[in-house]
ChimeraX commands (.cxc) that place a marker at each C-alpha (Angstrom):
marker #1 position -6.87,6.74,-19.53 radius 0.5
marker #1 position -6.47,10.08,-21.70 radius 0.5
marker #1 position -9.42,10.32,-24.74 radius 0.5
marker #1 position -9.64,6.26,-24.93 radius 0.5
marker #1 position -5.80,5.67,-24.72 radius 0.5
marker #1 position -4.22,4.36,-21.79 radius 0.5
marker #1 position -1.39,7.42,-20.82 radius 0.5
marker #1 position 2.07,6.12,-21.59 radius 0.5
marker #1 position 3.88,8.70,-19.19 radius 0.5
marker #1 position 4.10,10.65,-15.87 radius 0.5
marker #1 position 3.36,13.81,-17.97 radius 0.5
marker #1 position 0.24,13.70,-18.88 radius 0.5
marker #1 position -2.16,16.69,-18.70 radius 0.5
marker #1 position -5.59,15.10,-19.03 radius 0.5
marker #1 position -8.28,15.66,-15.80 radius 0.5
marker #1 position -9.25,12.14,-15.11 radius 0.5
marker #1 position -7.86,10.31,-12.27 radius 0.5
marker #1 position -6.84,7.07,-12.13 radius 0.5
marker #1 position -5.43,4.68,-9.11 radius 0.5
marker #1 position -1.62,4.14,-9.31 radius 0.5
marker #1 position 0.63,3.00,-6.30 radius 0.5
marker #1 position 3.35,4.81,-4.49 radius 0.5
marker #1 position 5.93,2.56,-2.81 radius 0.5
marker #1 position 8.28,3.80,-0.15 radius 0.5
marker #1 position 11.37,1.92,-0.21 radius 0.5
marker #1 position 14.34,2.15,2.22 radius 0.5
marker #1 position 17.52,1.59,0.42 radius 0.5
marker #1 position 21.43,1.58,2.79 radius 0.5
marker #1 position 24.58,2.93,0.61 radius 0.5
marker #1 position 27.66,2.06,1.53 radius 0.5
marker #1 position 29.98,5.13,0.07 radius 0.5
marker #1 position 33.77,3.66,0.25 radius 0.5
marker #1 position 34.28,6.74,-2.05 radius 0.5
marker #1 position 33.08,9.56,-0.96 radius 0.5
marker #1 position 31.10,9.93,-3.66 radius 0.5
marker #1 position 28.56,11.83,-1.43 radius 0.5
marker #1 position 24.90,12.24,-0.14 radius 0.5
marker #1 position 23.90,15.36,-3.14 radius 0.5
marker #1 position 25.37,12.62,-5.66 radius 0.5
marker #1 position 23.72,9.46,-4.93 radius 0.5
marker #1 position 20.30,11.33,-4.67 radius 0.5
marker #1 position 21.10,12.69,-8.21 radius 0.5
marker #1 position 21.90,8.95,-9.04 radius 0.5
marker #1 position 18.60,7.60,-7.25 radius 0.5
marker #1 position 16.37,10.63,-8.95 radius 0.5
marker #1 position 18.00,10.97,-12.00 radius 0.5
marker #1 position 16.55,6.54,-13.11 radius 0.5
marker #1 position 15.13,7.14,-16.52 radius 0.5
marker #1 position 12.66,4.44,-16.92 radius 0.5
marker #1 position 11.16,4.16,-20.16 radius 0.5
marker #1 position 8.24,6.87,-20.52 radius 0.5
marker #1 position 9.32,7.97,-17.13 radius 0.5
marker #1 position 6.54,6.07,-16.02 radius 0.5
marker #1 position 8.54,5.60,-12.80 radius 0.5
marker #1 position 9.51,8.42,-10.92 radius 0.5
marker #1 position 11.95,8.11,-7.82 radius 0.5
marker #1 position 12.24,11.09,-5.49 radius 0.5
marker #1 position 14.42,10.93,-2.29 radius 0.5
marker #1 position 12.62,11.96,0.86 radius 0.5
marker #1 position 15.35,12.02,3.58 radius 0.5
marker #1 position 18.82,11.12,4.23 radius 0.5
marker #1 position 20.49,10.07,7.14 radius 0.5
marker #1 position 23.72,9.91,7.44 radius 0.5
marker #1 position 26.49,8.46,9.83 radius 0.5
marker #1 position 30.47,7.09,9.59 radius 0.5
marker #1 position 31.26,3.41,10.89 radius 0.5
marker #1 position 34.88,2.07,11.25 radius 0.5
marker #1 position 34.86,-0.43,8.00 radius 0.5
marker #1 position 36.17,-3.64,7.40 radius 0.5
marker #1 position 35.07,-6.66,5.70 radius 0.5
marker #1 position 33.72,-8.41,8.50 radius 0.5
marker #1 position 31.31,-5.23,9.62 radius 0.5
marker #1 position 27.67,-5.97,10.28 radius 0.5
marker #1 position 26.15,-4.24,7.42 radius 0.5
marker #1 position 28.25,-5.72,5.10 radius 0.5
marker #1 position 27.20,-9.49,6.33 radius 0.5
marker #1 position 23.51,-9.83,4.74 radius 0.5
marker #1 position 22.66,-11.57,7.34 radius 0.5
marker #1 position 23.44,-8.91,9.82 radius 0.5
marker #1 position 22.38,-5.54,7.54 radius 0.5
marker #1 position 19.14,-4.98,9.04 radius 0.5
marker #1 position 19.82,-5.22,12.60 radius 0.5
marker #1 position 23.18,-3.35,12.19 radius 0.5
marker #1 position 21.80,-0.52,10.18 radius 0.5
marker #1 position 18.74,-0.25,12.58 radius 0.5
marker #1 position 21.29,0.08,15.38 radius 0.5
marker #1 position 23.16,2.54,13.35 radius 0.5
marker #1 position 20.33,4.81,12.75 radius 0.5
marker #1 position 18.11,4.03,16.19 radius 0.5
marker #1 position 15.54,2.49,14.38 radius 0.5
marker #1 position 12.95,0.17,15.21 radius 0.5
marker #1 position 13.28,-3.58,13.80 radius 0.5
marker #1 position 10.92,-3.18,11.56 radius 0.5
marker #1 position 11.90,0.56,9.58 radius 0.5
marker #1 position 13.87,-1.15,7.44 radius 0.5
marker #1 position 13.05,-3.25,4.50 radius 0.5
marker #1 position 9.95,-5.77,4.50 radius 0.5
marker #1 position 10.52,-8.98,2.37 radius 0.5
marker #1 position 9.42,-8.70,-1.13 radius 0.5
marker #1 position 6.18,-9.71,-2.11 radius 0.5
marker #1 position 5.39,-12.47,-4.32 radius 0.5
marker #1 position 4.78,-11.40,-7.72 radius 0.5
marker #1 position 1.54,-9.66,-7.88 radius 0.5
marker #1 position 0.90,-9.50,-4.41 radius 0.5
marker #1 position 1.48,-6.41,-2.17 radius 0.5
marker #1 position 3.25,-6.13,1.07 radius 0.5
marker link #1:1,2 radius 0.2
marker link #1:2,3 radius 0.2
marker link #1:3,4 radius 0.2
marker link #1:4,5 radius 0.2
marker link #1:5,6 radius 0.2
marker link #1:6,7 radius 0.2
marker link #1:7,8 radius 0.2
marker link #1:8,9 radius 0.2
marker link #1:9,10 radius 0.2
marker link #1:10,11 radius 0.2
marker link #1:11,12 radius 0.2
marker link #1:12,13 radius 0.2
marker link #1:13,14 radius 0.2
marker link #1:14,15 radius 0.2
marker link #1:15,16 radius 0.2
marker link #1:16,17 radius 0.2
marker link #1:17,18 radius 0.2
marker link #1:18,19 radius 0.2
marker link #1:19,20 radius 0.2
marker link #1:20,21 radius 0.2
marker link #1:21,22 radius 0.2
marker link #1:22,23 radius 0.2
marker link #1:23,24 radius 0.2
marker link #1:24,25 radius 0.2
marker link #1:25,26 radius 0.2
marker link #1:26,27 radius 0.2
marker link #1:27,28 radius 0.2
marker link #1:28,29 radius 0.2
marker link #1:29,30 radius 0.2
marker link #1:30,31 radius 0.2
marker link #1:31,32 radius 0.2
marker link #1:32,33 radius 0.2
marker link #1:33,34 radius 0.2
marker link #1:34,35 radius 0.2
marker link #1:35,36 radius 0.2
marker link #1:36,37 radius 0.2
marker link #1:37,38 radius 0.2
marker link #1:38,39 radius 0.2
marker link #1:39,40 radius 0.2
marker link #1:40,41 radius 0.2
marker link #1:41,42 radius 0.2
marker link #1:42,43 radius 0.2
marker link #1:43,44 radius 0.2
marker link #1:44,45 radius 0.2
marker link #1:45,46 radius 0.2
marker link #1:46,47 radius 0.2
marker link #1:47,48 radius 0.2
marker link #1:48,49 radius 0.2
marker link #1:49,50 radius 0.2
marker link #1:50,51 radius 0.2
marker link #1:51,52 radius 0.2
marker link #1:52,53 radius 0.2
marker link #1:53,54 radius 0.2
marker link #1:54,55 radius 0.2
marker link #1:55,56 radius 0.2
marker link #1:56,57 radius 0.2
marker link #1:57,58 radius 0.2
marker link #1:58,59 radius 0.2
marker link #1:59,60 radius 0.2
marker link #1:60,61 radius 0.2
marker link #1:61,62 radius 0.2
marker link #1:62,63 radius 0.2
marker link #1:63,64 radius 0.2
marker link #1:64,65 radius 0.2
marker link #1:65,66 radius 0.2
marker link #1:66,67 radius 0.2
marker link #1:67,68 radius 0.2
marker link #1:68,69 radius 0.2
marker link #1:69,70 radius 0.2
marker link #1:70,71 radius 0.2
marker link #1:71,72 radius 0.2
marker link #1:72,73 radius 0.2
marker link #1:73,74 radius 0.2
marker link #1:74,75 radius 0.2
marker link #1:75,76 radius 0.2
marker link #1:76,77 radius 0.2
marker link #1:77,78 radius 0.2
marker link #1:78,79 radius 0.2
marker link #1:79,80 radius 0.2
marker link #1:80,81 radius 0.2
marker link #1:81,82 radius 0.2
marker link #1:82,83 radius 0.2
marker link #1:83,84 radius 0.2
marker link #1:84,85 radius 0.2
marker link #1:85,86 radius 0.2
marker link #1:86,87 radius 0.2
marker link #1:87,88 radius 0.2
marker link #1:88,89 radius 0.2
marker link #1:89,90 radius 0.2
marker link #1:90,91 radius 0.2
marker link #1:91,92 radius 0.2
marker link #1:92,93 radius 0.2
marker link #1:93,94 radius 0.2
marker link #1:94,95 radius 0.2
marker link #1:95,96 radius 0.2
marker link #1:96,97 radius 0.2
marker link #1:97,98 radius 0.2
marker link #1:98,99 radius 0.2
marker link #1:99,100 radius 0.2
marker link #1:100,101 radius 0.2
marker link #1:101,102 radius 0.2
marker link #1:102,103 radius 0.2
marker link #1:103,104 radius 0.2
marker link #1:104,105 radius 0.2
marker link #1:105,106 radius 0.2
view
């Protein structure tokens, strides 16, 4: 709260402090085109959610070419997660956690 009023955006300059959550979210692109790694950050950053009250930042990227067809692993949902933790020597559980129910947290 800023002076009364609830603040509307991530720029606010007042002192007090307020609780807000961070999520950290794992996401897989698939880039048929090339489009590459310095784009699709831009892409992820560059979300303009009204007030900006959402603020994306990419943390790390990993990257790593597969021999494609329609029939590969991650691009069978029910084989994504274990093929992209295979891909990137991850444990079963880096990637992705179901989503919550609506109002509930992980």
């Amino acid at each position: 709260m800023c002076n009364g009023n609830k603040c509307e955006c991530v720029k606010c300059t007042c002192d007090e402090t307020v609780k807000t959550k961070v999520h950290k979210i794992e996401i897989l692109v698939v880039d048929h085109n090339d489009v590459g790694i310095e784009e699709i950050k831009l892409i992820v950053e560059g979300i303009h959610y009204p007030n900006r009250c959402i603020r994306p930042t990419v943390l790390d990227v990993k990257t790593e070419e597969v021999d494609w067809n329609d029939n590969h692993p991650l691009n069978v949902l029910s084989t994504t997660k274990q093929a992209a933790n295979k891909l990137f020597n991850m444990d079963k559980d880096s990637i992705y956690a179901p989503f919550p129910k609506k109002g509930g947290d992980l």
